[in-house]
N, C-alpha and C positions, 0 to 999 in steps of 0.2 A: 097362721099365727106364729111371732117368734117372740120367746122371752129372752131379754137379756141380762145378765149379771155379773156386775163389774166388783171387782175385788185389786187391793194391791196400794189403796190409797194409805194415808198417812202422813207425818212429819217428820218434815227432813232441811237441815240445814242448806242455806246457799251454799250453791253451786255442788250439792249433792245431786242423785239419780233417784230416782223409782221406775218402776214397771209397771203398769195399770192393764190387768186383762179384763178383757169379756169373753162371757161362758155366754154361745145361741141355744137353745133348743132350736127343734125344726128341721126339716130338710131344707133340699134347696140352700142351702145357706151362701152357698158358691156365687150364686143369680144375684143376692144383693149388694147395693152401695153400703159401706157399713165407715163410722167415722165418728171420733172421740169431739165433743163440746165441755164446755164450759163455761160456768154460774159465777159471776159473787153476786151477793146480797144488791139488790137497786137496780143490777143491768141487765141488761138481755144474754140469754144464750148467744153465745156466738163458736163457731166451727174452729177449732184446733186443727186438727188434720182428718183427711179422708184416703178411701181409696176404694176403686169401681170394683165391679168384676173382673174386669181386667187386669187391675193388679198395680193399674197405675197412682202414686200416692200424690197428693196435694196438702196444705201447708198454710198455714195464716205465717203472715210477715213475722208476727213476734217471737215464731218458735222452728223458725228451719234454722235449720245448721247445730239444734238444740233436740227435738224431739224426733222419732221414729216411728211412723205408723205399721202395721205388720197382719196380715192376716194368714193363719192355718184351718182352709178349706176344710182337709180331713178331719179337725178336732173340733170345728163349729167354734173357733177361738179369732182373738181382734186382740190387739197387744199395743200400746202406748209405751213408748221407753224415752222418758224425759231424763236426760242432762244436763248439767250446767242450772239447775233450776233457781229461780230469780223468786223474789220475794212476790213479785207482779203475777206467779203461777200461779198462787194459794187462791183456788175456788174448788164447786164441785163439776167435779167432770162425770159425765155424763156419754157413755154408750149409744148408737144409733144405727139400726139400720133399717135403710129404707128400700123398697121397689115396688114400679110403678101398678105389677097384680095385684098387691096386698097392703101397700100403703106404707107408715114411717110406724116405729116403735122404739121405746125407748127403757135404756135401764132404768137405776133407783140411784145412780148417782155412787161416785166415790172422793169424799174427801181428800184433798191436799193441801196441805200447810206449810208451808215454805218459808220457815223461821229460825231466826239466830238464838 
């Protein structure tokens, strides 16, 4: 069982930053895929960035060269570091981590508003 909780969301002007972390309980945390999504109202979840076990990071088209995915093993922590942010960012982003012994879990969501 892993819970997650994301904090760091909030409102921030085009083409400012924020940092979005997740806090895991649990051990193991090292063994999981773990990877930032995001909501607006009508659409589907869809996958921001991720990154394995391994350490290797991946990217949706609309935000490489803009976002930062980041994982700290030893603190049981996942870090999102959005720049350059675009009016088109503002949903709820959402924490995830999954692996295939124990299955997918998910935060409660962090707020971002992306307005002038």
């Amino acid at each position: 069982q892993v819970q997650l909780v994301e904090s760091g969301g909030g409102v921030v002007q085009p083409g400012g930053s924020l940092r979005l972390s997740c806090a895991a309980s649990g051990s193991v945390f090292n063994v999981y895929t773990v990877g930032w999504y995001r909501q607006v109202p009508g659409n589907q979840r869809e996958l921001v960035a991720g990154i394995g076990a391994g350490g290797s990071p991946n990217y949706a088209e609309s935000v490489k060269g803009r976002f930062t995915i980041s994982r700290d093993n030893a603190r049981n922590m996942v870090y999102l570091t959005m720049n350059s942010l675009k009016p088109e960012d503002t949903a709820v982003y959402y924490c995830n981590a999954k692996w295939t012994m124990t299955g997918s879990y998910w935060g409660q969501g962090t707020q971002v508003i992306v307005s002038s």
